[in-house]
N, CA and C atoms of all chains as a GROMACS GRO file, in nm:
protein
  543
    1UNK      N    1   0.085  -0.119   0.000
    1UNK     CA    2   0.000   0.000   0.000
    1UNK      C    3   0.088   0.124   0.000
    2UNK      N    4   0.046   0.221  -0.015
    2UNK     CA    5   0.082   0.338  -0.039
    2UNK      C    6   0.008   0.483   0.033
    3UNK      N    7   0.102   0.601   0.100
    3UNK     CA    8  -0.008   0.712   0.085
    3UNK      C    9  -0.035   0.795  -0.014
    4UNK      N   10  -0.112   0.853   0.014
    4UNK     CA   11  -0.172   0.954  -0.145
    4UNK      C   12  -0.248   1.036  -0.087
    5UNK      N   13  -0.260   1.149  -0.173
    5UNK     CA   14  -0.364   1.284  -0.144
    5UNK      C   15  -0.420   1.291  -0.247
    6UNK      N   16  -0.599   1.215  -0.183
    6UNK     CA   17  -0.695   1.288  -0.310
    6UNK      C   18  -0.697   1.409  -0.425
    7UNK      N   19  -0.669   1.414  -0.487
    7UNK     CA   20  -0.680   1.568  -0.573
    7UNK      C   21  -0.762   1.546  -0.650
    8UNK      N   22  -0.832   1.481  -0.678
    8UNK     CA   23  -0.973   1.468  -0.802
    8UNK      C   24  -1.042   1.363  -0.764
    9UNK      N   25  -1.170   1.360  -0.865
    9UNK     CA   26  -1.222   1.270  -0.922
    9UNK      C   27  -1.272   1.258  -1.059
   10UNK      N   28  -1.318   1.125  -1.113
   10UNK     CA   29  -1.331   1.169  -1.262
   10UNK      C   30  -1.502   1.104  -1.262
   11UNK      N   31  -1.545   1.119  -1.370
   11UNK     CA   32  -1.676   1.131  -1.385
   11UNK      C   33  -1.686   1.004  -1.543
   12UNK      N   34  -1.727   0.894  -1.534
   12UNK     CA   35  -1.689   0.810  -1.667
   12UNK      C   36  -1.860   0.730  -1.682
   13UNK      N   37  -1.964   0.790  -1.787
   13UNK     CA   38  -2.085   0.719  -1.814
   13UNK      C   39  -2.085   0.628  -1.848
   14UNK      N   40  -1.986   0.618  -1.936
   14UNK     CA   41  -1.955   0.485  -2.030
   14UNK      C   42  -1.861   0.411  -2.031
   15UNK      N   43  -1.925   0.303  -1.918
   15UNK     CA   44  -1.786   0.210  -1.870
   15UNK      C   45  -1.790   0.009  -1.825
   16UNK      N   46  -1.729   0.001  -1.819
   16UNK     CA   47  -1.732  -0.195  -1.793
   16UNK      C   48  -1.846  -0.173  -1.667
   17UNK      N   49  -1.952  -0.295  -1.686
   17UNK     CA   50  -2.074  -0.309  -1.574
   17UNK      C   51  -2.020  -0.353  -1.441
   18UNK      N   52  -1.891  -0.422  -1.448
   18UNK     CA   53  -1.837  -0.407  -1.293
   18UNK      C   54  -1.804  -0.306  -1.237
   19UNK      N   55  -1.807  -0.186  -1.304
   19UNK     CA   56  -1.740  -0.020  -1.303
   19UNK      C   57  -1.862   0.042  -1.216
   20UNK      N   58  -2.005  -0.002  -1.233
   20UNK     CA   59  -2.106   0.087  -1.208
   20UNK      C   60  -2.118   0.090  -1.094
   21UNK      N   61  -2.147   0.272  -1.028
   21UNK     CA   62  -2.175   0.250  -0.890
   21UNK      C   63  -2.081   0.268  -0.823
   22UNK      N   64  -1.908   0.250  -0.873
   22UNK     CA   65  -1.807   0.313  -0.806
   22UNK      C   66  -1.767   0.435  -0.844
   23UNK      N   67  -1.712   0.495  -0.731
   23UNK     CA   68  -1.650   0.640  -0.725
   23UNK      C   69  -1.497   0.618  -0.742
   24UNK      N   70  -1.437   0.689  -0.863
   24UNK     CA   71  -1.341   0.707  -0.881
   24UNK      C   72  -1.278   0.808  -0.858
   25UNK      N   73  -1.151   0.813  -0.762
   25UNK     CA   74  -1.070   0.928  -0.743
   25UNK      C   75  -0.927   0.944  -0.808
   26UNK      N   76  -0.911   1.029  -0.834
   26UNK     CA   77  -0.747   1.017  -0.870
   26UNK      C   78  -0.657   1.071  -0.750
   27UNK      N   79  -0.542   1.011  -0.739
   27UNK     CA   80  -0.451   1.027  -0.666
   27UNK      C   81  -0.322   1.077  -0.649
   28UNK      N   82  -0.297   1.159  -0.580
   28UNK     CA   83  -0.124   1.208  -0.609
   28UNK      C   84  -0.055   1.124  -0.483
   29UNK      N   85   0.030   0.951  -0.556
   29UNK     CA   86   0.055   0.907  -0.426
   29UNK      C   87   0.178   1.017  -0.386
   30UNK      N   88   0.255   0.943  -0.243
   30UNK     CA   89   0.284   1.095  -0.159
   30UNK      C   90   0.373   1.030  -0.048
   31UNK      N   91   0.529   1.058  -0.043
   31UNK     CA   92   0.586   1.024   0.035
   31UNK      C   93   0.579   1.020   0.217
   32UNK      N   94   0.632   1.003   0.288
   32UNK     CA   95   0.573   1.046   0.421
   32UNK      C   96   0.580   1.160   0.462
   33UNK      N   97   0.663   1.258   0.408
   33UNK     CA   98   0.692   1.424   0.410
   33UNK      C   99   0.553   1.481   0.329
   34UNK      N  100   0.501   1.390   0.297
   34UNK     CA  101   0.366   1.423   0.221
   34UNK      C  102   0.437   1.483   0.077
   35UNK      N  103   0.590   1.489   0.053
   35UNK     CA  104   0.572   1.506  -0.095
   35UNK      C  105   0.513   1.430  -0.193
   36UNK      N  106   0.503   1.478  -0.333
   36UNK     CA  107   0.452   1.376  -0.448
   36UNK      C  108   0.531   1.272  -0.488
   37UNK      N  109   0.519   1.140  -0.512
   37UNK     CA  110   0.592   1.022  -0.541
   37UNK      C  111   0.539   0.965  -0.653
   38UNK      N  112   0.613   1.013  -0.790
   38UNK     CA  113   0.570   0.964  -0.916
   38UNK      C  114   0.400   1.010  -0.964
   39UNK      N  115   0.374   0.945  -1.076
   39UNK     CA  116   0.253   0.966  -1.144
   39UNK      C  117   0.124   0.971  -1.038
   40UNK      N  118  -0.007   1.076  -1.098
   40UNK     CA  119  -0.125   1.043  -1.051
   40UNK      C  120  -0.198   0.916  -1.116
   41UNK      N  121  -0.267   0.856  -0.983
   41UNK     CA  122  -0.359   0.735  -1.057
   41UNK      C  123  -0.494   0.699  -0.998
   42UNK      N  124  -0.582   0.698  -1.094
   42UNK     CA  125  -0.732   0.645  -1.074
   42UNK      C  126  -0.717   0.524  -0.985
   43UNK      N  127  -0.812   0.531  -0.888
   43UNK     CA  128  -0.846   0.455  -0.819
   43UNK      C  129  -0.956   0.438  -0.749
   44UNK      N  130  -1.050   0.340  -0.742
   44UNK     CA  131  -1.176   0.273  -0.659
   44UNK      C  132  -1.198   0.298  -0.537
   45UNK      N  133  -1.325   0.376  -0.477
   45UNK     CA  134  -1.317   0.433  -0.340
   45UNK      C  135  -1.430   0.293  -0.286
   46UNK      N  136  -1.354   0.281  -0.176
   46UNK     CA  137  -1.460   0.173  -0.086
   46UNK      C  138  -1.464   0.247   0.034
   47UNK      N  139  -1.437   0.320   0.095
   47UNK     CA  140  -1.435   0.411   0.212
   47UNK      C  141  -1.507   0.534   0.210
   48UNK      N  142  -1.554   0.578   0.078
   48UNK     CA  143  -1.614   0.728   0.124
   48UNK      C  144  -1.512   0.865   0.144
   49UNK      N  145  -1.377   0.827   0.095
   49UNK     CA  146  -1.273   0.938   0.056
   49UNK      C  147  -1.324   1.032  -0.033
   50UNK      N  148  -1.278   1.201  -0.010
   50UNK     CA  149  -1.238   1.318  -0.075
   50UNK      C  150  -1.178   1.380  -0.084
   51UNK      N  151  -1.205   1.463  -0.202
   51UNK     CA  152  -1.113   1.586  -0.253
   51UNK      C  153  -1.024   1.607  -0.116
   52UNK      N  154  -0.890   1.622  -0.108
   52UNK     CA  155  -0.811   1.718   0.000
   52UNK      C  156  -0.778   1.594   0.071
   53UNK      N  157  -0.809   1.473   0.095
   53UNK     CA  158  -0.828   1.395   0.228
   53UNK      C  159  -0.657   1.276   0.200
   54UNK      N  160  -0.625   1.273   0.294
   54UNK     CA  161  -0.492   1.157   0.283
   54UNK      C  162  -0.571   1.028   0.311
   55UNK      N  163  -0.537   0.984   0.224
   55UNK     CA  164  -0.594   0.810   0.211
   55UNK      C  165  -0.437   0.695   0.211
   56UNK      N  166  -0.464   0.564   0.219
   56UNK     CA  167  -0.400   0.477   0.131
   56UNK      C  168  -0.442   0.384   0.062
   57UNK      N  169  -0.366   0.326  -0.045
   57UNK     CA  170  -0.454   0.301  -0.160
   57UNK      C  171  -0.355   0.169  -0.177
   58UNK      N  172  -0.417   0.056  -0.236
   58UNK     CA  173  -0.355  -0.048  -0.257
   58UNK      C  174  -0.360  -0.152  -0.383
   59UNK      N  175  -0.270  -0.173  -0.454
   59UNK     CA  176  -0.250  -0.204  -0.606
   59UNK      C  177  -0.312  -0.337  -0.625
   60UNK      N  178  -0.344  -0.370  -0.758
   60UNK     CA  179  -0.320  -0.539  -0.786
   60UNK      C  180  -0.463  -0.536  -0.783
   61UNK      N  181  -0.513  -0.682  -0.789
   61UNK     CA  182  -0.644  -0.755  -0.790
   61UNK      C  183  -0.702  -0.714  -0.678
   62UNK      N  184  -0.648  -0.726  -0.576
   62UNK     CA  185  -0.681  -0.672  -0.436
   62UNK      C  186  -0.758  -0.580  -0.415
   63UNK      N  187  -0.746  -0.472  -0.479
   63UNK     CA  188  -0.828  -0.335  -0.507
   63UNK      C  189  -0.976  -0.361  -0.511
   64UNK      N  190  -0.999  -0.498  -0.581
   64UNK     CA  191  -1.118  -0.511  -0.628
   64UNK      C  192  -1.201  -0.605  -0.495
   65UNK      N  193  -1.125  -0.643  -0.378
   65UNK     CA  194  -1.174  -0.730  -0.281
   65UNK      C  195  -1.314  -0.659  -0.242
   66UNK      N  196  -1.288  -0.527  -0.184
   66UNK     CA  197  -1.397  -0.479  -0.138
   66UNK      C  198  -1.527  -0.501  -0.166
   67UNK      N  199  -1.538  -0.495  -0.335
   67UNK     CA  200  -1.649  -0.477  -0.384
   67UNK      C  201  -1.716  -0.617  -0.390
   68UNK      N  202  -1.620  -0.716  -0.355
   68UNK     CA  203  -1.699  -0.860  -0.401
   68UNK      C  204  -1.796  -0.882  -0.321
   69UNK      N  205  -1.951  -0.974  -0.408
   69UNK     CA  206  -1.910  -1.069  -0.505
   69UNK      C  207  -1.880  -1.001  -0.644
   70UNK      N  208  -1.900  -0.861  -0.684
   70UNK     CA  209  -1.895  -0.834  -0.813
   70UNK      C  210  -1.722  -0.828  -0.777
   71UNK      N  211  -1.676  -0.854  -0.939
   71UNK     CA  212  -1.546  -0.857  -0.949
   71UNK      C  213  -1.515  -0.737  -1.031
   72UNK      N  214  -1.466  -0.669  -0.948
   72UNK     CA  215  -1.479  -0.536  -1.050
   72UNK      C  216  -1.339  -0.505  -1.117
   73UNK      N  217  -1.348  -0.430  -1.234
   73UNK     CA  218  -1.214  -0.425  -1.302
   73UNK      C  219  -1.126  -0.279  -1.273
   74UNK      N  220  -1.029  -0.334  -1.182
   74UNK     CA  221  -0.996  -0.222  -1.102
   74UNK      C  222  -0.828  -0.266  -1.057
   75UNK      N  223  -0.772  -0.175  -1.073
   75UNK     CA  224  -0.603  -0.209  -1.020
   75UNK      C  225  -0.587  -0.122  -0.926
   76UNK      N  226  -0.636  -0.080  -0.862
   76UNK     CA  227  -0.626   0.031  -0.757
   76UNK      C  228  -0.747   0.071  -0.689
   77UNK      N  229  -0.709   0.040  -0.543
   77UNK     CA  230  -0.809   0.104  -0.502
   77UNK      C  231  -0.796   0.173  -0.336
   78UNK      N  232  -0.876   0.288  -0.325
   78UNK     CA  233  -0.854   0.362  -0.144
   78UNK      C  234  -0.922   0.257  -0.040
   79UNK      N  235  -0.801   0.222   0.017
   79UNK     CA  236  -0.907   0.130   0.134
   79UNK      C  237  -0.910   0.200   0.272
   80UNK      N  238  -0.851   0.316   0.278
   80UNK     CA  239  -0.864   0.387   0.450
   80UNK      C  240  -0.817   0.528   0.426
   81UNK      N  241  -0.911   0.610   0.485
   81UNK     CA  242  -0.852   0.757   0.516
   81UNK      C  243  -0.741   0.736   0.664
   82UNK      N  244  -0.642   0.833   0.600
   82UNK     CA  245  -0.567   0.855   0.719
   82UNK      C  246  -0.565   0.989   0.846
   83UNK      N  247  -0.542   0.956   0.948
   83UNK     CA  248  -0.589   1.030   1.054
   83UNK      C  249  -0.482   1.094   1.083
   84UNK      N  250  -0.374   1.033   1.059
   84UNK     CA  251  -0.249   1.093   1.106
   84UNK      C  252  -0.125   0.989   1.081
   85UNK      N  253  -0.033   1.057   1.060
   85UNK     CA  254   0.085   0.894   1.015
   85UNK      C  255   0.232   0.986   1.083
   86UNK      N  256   0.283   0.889   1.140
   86UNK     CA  257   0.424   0.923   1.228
   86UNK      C  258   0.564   0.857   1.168
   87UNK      N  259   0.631   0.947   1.179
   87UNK     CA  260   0.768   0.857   1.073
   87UNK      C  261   0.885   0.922   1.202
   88UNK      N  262   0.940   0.815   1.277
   88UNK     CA  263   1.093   0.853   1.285
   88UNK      C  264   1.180   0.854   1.250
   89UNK      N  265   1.277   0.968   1.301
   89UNK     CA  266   1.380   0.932   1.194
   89UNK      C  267   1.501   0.876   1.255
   90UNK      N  268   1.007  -1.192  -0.139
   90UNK     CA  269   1.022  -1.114  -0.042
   90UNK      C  270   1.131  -0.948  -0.056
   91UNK      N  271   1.104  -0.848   0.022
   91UNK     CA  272   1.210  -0.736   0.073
   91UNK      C  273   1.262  -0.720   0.169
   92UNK      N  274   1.413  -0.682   0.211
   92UNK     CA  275   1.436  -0.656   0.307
   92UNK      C  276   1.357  -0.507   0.329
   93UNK      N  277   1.350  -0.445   0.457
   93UNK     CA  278   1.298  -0.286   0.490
   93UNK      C  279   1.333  -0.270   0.588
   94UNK      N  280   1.340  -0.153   0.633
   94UNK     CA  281   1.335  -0.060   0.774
   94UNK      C  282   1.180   0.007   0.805
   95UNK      N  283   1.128  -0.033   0.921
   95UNK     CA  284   1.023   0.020   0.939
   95UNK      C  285   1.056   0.154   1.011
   96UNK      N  286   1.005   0.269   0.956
   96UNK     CA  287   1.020   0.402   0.947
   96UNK      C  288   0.876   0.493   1.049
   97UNK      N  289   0.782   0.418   1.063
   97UNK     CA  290   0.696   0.472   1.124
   97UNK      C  291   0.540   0.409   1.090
   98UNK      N  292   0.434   0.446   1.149
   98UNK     CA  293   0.316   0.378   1.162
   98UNK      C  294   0.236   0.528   1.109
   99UNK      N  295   0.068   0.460   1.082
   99UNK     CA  296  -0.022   0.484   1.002
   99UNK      C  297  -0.144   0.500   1.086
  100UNK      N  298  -0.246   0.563   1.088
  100UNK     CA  299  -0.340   0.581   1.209
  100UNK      C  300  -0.458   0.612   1.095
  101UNK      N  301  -0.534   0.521   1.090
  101UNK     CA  302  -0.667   0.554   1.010
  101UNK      C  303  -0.763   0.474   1.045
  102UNK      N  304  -0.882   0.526   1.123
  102UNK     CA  305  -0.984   0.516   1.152
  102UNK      C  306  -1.116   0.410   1.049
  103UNK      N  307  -1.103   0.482   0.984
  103UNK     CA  308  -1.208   0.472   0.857
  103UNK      C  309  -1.125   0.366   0.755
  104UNK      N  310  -1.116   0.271   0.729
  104UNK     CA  311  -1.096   0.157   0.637
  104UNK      C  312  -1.202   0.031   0.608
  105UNK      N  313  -1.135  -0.027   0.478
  105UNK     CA  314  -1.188  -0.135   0.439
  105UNK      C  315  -1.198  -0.236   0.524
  106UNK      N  316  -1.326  -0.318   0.656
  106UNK     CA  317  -1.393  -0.362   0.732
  106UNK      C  318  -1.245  -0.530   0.729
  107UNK      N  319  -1.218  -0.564   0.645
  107UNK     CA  320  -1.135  -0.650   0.676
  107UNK      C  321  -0.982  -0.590   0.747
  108UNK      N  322  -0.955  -0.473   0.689
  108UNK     CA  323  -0.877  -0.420   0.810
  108UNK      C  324  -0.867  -0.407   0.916
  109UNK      N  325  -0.965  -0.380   0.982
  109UNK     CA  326  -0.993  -0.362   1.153
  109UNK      C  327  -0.936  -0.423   1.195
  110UNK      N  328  -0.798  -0.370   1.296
  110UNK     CA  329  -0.714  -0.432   1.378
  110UNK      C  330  -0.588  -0.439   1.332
  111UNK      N  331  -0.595  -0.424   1.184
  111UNK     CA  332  -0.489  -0.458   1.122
  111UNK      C  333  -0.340  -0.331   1.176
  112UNK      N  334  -0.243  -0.385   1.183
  112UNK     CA  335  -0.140  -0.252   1.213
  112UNK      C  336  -0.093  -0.220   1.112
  113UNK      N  337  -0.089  -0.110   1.103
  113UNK     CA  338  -0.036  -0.051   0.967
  113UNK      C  339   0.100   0.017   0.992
  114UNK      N  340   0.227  -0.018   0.926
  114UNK     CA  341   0.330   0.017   0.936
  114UNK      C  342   0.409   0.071   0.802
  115UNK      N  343   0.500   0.190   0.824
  115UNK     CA  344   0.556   0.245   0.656
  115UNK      C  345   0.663   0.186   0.685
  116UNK      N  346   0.730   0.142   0.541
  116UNK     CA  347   0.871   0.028   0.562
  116UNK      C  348   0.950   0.107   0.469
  117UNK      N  349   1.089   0.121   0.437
  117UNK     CA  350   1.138   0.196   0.369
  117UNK      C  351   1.225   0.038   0.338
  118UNK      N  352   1.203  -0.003   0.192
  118UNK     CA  353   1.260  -0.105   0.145
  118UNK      C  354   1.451  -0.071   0.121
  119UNK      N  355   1.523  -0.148   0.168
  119UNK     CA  356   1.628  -0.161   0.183
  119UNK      C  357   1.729  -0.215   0.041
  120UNK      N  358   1.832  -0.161  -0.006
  120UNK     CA  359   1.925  -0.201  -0.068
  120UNK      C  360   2.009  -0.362  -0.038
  121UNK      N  361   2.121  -0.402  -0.071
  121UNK     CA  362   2.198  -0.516  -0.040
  121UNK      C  363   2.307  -0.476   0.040
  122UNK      N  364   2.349  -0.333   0.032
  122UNK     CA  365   2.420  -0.272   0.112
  122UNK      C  366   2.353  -0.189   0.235
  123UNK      N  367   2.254  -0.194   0.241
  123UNK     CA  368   2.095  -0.131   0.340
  123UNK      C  369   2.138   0.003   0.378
  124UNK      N  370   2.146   0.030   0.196
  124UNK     CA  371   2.035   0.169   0.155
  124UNK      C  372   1.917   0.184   0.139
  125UNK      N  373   1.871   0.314   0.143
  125UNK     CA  374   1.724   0.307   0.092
  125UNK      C  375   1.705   0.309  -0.052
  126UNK      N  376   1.596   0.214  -0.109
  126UNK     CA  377   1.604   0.198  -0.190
  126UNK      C  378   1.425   0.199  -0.253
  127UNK      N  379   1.405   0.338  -0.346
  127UNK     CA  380   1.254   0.295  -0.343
  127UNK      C  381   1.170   0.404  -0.281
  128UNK      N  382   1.060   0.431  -0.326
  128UNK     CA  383   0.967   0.481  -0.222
  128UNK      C  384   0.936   0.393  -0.102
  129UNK      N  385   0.855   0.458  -0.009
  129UNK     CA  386   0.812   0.425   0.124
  129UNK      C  387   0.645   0.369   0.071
  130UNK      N  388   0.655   0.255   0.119
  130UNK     CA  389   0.544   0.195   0.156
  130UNK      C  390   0.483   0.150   0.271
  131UNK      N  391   0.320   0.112   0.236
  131UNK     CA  392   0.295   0.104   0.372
  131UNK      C  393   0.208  -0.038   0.394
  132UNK      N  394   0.305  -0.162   0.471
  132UNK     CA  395   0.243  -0.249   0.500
  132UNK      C  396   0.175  -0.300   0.643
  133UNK      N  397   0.112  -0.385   0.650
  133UNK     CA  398   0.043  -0.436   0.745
  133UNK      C  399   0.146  -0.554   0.800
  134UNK      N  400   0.117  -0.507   0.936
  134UNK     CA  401   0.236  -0.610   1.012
  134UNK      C  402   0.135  -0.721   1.110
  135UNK      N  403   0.196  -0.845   1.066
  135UNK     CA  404   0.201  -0.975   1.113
  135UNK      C  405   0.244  -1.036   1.219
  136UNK      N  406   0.374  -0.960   1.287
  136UNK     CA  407   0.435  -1.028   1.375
  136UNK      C  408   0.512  -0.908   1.461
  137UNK      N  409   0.400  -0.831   1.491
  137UNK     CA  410   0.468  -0.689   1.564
  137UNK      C  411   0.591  -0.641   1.570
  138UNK      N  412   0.624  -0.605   1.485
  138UNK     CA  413   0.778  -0.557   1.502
  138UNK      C  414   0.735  -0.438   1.485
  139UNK      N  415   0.861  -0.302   1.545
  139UNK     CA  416   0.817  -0.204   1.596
  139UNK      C  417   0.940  -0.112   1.475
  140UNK      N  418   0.891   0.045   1.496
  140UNK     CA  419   1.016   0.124   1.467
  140UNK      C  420   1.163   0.137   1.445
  141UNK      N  421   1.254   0.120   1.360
  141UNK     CA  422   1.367   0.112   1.336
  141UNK      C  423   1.416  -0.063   1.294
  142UNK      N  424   1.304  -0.120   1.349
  142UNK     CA  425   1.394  -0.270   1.299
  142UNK      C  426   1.369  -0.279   1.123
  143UNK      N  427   1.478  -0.381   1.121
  143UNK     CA  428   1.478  -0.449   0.991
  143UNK      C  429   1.393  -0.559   0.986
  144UNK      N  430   1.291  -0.528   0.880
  144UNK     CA  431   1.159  -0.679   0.855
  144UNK      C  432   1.194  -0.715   0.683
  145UNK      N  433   1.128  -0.815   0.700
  145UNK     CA  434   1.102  -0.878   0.607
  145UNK      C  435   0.951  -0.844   0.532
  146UNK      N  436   0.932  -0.820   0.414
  146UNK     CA  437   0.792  -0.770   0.356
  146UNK      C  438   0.735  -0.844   0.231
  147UNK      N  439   0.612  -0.922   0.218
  147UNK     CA  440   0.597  -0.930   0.128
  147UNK      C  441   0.494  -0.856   0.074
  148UNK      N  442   0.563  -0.850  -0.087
  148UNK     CA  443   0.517  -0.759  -0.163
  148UNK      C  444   0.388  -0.790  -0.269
  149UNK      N  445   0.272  -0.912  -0.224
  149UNK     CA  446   0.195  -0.971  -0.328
  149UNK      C  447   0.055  -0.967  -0.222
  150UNK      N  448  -0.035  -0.949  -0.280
  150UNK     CA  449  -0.150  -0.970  -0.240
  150UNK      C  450  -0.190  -1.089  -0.150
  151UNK      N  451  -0.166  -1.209  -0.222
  151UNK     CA  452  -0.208  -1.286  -0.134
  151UNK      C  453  -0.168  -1.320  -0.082
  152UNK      N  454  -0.013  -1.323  -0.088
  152UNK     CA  455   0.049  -1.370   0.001
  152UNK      C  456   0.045  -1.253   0.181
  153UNK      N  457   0.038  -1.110   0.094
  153UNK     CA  458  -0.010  -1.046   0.240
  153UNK      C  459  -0.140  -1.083   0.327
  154UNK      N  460  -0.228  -1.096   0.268
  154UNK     CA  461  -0.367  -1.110   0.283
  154UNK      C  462  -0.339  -1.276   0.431
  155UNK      N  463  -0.263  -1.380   0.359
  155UNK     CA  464  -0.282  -1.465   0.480
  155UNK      C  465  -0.194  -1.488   0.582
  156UNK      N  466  -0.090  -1.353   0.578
  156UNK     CA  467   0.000  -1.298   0.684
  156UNK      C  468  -0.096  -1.246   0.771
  157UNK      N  469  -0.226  -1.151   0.764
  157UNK     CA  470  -0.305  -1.132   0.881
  157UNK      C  471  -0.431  -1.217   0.890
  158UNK      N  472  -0.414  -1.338   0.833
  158UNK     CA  473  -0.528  -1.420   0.869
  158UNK      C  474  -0.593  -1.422   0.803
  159UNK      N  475  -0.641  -1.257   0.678
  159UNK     CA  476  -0.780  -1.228   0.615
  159UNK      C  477  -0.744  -1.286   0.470
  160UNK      N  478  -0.813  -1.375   0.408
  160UNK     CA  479  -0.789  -1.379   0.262
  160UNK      C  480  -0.828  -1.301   0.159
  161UNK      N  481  -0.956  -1.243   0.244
  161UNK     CA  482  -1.035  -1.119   0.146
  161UNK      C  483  -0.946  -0.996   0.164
  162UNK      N  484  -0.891  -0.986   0.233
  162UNK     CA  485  -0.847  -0.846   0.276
  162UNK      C  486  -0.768  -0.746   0.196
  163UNK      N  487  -0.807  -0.629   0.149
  163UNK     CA  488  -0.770  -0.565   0.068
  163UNK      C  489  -0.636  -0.478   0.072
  164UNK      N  490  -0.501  -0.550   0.063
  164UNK     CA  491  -0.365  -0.521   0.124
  164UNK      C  492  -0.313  -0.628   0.044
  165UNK      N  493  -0.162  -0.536  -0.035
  165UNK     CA  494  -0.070  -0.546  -0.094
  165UNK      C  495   0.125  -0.597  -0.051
  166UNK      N  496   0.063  -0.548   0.090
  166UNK     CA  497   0.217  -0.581   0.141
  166UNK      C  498   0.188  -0.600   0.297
  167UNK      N  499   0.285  -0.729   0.345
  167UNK     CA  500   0.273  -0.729   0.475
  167UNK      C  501   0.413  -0.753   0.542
  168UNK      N  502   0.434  -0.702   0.648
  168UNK     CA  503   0.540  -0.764   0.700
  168UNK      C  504   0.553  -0.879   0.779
  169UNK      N  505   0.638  -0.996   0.755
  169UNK     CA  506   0.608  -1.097   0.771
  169UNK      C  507   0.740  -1.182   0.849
  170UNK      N  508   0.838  -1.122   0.830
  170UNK     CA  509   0.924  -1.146   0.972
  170UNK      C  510   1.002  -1.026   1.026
  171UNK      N  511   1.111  -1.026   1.120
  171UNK     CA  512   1.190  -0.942   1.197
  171UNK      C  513   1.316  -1.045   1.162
  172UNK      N  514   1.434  -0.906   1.086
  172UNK     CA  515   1.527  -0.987   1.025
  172UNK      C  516   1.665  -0.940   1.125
  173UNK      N  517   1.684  -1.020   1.201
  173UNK     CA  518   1.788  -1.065   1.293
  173UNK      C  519   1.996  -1.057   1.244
  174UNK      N  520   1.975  -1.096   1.143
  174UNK     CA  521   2.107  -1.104   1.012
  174UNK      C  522   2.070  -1.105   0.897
  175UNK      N  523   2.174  -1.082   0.802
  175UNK     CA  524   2.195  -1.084   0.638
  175UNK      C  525   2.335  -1.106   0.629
  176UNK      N  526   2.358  -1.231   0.553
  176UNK     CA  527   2.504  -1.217   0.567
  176UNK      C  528   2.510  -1.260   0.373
  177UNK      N  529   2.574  -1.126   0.302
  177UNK     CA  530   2.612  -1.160   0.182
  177UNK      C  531   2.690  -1.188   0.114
  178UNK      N  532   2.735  -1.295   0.085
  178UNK     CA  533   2.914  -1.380   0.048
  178UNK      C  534   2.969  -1.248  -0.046
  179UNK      N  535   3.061  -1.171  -0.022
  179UNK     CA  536   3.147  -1.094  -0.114
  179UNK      C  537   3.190  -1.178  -0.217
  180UNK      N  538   3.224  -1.292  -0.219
  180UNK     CA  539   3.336  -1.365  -0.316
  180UNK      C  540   3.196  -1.424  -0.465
  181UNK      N  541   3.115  -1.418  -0.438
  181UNK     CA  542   3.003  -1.466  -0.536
  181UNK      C  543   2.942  -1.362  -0.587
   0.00000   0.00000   0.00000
């Protein structure tokens, strides 16, 4: 898994029927200094994440656990807002 | 598997229902010479190991998933031991 800061969402009518009904956000994942770490990426909200909010988000088939039994076609997805995250150094 | 340094923990309330309980820890994956190597990720720990140690992580779905018991569970990486030595033959 990874952290990330919501910065969007996208809006898609016309899409695979395992697609329907999810909220897609895009993501700026995000080091623990909260800088940016590589590309933004779409991803599957099962939590009820927004705009502004630190989430983490987790790759692979996995993404799609939440939603089962539908198997949805998804490589990414937010499985927890974060409250606060501590790094020593 | 990765070697890592666990760098610090994760505090989120609100997650995917197979999480609950789960500990969430950021690992900073390690070099052969144990540099950092990589972004920081953040796995779910198995066998409590705490701040600054060196763990072991795996990096696959399912194989994280039955490091905390859950098979459904929606997690990519877990840590799955506390690594004690590494000893790497120079001559090979």
């Amino acid at each position: 898994m990874q952290l990330a800061r919501v910065i969007g969402d996208v809006v898609a009518t016309r899409k695979d029927a395992s697609l329907l009904g999810l909220k897609l956000l895009v993501l700026q994942p995000m080091g623990p200094d909260g800088s940016p770490a590589g590309r933004p990426i779409v991803a599957a909200d099962s939590v009820g994440a927004g705009v502004g909010e630190a989430v983490f988000f987790v790759r692979g088939k996995e993404a799609s656990f939440p939603f089962l039994p539908i198997e949805a076609a998804v490589d990414a997805g937010v499985v927890g807002i974060v409250d606060d995250w501590h790094v020593e150094a | 598997m990765q070697i890592a340094r666990v760098v610090g923990n994760v505090v989120a309330t609100q997650k995917n229902a197979p999480l609950e309980g789960a500990k969430l820890m950021l690992v900073q994956p390690l070099g052969a010479d144990g540099s950092p190597r990589g972004s920081v990720l953040l796995a779910v720990d198995g066998v409590g190991a705490g701040v600054h140690e060196r763990v072991l992580v795996v990096l696959e779905g399912r194989a994280a998933g039955e490091a905390i018991g859950k098979r459904l569970a929606a997690v990519d990486a877990a840590i799955v031991g506390i690594v004690d030595a590494v000893d790497i033959s120079g001559d090979l």
